[in-house]
C-alpha distance (Angstrom), angle and dihedral (degrees) to the residues before:
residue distance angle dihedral
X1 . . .
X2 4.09 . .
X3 3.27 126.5 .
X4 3.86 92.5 -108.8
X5 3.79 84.6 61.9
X6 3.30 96.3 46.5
X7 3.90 98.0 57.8
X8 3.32 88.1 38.0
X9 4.21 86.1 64.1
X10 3.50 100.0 47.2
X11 4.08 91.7 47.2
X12 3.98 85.6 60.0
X13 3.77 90.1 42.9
X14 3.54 85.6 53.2
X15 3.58 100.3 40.1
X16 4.25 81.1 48.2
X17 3.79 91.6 62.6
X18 3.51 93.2 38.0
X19 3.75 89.6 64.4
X20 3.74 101.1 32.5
X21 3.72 90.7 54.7
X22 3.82 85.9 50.8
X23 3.57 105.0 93.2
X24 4.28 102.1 45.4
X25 4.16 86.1 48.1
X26 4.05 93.3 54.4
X27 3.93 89.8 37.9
X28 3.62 91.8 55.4
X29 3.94 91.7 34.5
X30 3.78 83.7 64.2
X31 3.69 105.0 40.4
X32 3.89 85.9 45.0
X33 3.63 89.8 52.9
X34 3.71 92.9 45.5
X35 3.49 99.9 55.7
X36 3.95 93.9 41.7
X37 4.12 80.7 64.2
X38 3.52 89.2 39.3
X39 4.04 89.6 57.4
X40 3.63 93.5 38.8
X41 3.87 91.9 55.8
X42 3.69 95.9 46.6
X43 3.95 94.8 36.9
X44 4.33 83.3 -127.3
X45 3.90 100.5 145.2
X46 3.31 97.2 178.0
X47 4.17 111.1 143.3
X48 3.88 94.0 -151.5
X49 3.41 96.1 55.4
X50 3.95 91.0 81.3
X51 3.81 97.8 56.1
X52 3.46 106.6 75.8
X53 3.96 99.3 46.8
X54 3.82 95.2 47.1
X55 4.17 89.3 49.6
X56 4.04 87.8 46.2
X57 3.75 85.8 47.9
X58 3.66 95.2 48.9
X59 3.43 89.9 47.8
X60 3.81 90.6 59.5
X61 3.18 88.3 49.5
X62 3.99 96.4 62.4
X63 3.62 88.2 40.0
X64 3.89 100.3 56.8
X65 4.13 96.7 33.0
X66 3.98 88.6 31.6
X67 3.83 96.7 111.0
X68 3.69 98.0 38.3
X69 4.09 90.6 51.6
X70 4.22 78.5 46.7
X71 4.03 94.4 50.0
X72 3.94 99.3 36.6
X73 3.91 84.1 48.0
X74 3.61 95.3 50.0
X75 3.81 98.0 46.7
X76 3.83 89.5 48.0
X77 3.91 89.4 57.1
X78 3.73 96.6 42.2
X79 4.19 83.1 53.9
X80 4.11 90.4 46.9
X81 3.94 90.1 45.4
X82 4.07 88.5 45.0
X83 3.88 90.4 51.5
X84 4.18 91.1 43.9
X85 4.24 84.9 50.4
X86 3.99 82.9 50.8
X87 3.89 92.1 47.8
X88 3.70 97.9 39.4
X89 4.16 95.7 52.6
């Protein structure tokens, strides 16, 4: 494998988290968010209040975009494992 190759690999594998991490950072974005104007409206400051939506969103998150994160994930390993079969022999 050349060096070109290489860094071309880990920018996809970068890229690939990038996107698959996507999802649960805007959910919680946006719960975060609405709870901040929540508190701000109801003058409720309280810092533990924000926890439980943003997990409960992030968990949404993995549940709707679950099998895409499972597919794209899968078809970039079966490419690394092709180009290792290609290195190896």
């Amino acid at each position: 494998m050349t060096p070109d190759a290489a860094v071309a690999l880990i920018q996809r594998a970068l890229l690939l988290a990038l996107l698959l991490s996507a999802p649960m950072l805007l959910f919680g974005l946006v719960a975060g968010l609405l709870i901040s104007v929540l508190q701000a409206v109801t003058q409720v400051q309280e810092m533990t209040l924000t926890f439980i939506p943003k997990m409960l969103a992030i968990a949404a998150a993995l549940f709707i975009f679950g099998q895409w994160i499972l597919v794209s994930l899968m078809t970039f390993t079966r490419e690394i494992l092709g180009l290792l079969a290609g290195v190896v022999h």
